[in-house]
C-alpha positions as CSV (number, residue, x, y, z in Angstrom):
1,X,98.5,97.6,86.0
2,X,99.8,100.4,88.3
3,X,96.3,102.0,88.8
4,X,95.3,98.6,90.1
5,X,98.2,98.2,92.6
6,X,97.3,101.8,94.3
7,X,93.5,100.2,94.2
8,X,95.1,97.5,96.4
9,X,97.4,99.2,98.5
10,X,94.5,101.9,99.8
11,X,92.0,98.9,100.2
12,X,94.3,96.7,102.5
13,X,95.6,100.3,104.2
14,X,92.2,101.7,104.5
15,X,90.9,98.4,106.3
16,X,89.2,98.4,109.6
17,X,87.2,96.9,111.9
18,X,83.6,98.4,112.0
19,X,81.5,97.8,114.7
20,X,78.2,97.7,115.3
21,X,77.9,100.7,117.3
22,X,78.5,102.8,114.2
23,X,76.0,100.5,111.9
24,X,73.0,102.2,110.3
25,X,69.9,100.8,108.5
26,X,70.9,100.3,105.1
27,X,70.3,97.0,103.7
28,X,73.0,95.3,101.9
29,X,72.1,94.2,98.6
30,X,72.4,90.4,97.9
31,X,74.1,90.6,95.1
32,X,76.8,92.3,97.1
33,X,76.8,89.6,99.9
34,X,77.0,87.1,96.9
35,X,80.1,89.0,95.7
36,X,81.9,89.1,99.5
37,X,81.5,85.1,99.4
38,X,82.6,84.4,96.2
39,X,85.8,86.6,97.0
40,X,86.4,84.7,99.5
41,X,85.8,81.3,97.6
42,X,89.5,82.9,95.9
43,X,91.9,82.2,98.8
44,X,94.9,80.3,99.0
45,X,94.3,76.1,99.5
46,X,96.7,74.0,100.3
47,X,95.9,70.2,98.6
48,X,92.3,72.2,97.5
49,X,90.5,71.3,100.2
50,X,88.4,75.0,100.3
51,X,87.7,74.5,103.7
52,X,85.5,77.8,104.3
53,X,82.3,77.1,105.1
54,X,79.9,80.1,105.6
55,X,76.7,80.2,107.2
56,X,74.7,83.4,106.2
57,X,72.0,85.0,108.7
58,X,70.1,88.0,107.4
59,X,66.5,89.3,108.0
60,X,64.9,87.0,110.4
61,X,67.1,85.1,111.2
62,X,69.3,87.3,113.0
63,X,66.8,87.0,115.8
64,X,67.4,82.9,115.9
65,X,71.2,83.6,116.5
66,X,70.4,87.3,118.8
67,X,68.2,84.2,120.7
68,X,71.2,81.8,121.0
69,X,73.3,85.0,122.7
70,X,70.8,85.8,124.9
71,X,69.6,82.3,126.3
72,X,73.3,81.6,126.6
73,X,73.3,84.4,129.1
74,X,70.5,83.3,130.7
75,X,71.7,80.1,131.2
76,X,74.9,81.0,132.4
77,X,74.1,83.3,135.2
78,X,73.1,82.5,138.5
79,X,69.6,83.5,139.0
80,X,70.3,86.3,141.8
81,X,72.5,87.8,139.3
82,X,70.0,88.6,136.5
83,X,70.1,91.4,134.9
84,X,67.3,91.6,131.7
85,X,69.3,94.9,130.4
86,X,72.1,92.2,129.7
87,X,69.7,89.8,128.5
88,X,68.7,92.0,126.0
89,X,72.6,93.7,125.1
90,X,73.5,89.6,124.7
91,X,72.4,89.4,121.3
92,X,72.2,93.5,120.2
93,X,75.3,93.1,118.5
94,X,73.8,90.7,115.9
95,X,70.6,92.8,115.7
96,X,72.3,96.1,114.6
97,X,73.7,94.0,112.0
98,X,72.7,93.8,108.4
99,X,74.1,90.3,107.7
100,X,76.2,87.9,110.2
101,X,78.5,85.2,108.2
102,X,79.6,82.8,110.5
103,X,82.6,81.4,109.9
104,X,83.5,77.6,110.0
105,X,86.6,75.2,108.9
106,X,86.1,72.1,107.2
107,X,88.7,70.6,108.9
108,X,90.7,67.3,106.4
109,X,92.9,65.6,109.2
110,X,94.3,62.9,106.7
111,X,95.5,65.5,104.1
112,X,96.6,68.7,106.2
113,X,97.1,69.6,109.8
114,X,94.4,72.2,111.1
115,X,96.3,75.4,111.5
116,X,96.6,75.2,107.7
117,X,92.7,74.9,107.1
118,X,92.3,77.7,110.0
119,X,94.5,80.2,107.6
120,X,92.9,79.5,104.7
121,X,89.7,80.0,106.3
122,X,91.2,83.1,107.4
123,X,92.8,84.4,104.1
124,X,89.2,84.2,103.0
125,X,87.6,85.8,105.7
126,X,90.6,88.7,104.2
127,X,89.5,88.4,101.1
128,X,86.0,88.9,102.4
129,X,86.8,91.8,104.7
130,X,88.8,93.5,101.6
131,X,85.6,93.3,99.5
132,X,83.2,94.7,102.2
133,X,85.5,97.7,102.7
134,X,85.7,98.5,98.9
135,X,81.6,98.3,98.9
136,X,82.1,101.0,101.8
137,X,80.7,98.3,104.2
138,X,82.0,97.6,107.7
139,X,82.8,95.0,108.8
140,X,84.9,93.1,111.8
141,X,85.5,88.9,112.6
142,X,84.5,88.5,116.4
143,X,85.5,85.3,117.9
144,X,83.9,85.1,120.7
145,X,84.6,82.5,123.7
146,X,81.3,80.6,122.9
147,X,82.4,79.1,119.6
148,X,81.8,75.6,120.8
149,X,78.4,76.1,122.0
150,X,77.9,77.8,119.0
151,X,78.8,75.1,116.9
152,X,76.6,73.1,118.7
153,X,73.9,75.7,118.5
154,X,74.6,75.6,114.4
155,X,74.2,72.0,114.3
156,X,77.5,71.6,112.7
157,X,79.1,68.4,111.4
158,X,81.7,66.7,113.2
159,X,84.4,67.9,110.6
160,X,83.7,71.4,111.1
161,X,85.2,73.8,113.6
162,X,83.2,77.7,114.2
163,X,85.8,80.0,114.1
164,X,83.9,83.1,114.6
165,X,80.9,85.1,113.3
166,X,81.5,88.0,110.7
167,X,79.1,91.4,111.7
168,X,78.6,93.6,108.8
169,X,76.3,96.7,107.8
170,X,76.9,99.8,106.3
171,X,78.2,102.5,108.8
172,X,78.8,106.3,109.7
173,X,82.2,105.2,111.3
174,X,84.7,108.0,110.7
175,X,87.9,107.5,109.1
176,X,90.7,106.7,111.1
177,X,94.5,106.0,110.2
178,X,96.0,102.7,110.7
179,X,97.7,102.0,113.5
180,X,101.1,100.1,112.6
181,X,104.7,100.4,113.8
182,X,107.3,100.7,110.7
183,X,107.6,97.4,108.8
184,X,111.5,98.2,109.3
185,X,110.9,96.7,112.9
186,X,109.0,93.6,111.8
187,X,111.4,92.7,108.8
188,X,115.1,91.2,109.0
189,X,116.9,90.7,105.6
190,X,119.2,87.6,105.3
């Protein structure tokens, strides 16, 4: 059991955001993208309502949501203020990007208050995250200002809230330490 606590402790410790600057073209097995959802299927739910809802866009399809980025821009800025080299960077995020997960709450009003489905949602986005950096896989959970639109965009149902998009690919990152004050400062005893 102690070899799987020090598994653990250098996954959560060793955890970062990747981002898509330091993606390179390696396709990520489905299998493995099958694996990070059903991780994140394991996270704590209050009254069982598993409100995660995932919406997977690979291949192709990253060019339907790079579009939505991009014609958001357009139609956002005044016409005398243009620019197609931002056009284009709208969406590049996605398109570096192996696989984007976005990342919705099923939200259950009559059973729970919303801040509980949001951390649930995001203990398995963690769980998710976890997984992805133990597959050697970056990773980070952008939540852009745009989430409403992008709900709309998604077509979702009225009982679901977009609470971000999850960007992930392989990578050439280097390693970096965390960056954490002591514990000690964050932790009274009673």
């Amino acid at each position: 059991m102690e070899q799987s606590v020090e598994v653990i402790n250098h996954i959560i410790r060793n955890r970062r955001s990747i981002f898509p600057p330091s993606y390179i073209d390696k396709e990520i097995p489905n299998e493995i993208i099958s694996n990070i959802l059903e991780n994140a299927n394991y996270a704590p739910t209050h009254k069982l309502t598993e409100p995660w809802r995932f919406i997977v866009f690979r291949g192709e399809s990253l060019k339907h949501l790079a579009g939505f980025f991009s014609e958001r821009y357009r139609t956002q800025t005044a016409p005398e203020s243009f620019s197609q080299a931002r056009y284009d960077a709208a969406g590049e995020k996605v398109l570096k990007s192996n696989c984007v997960i976005i990342i919705n709450a099923e939200l259950h009003p009559e059973k729970l208050p919303e801040w509980e489905e949001t951390a649930s949602v995001a203990c398995a986005v963690q769980n998710m995250w976890l997984t992805a950096t133990a597959y050697g896989i970056g990773s980070y959970w952008s939540s852009p200002g745009v989430l409403k639109e992008l709900g709309a965009f998604l077509d979702l149902p009225e009982n679901q809230k977009c609470l971000g998009l999850f960007f992930m690919s392989y990578h050439d990152a280097p390693e970096a330490p965390a960056r954490r004050t002591s514990i000690q400062e964050k932790v009274t005893w009673a």
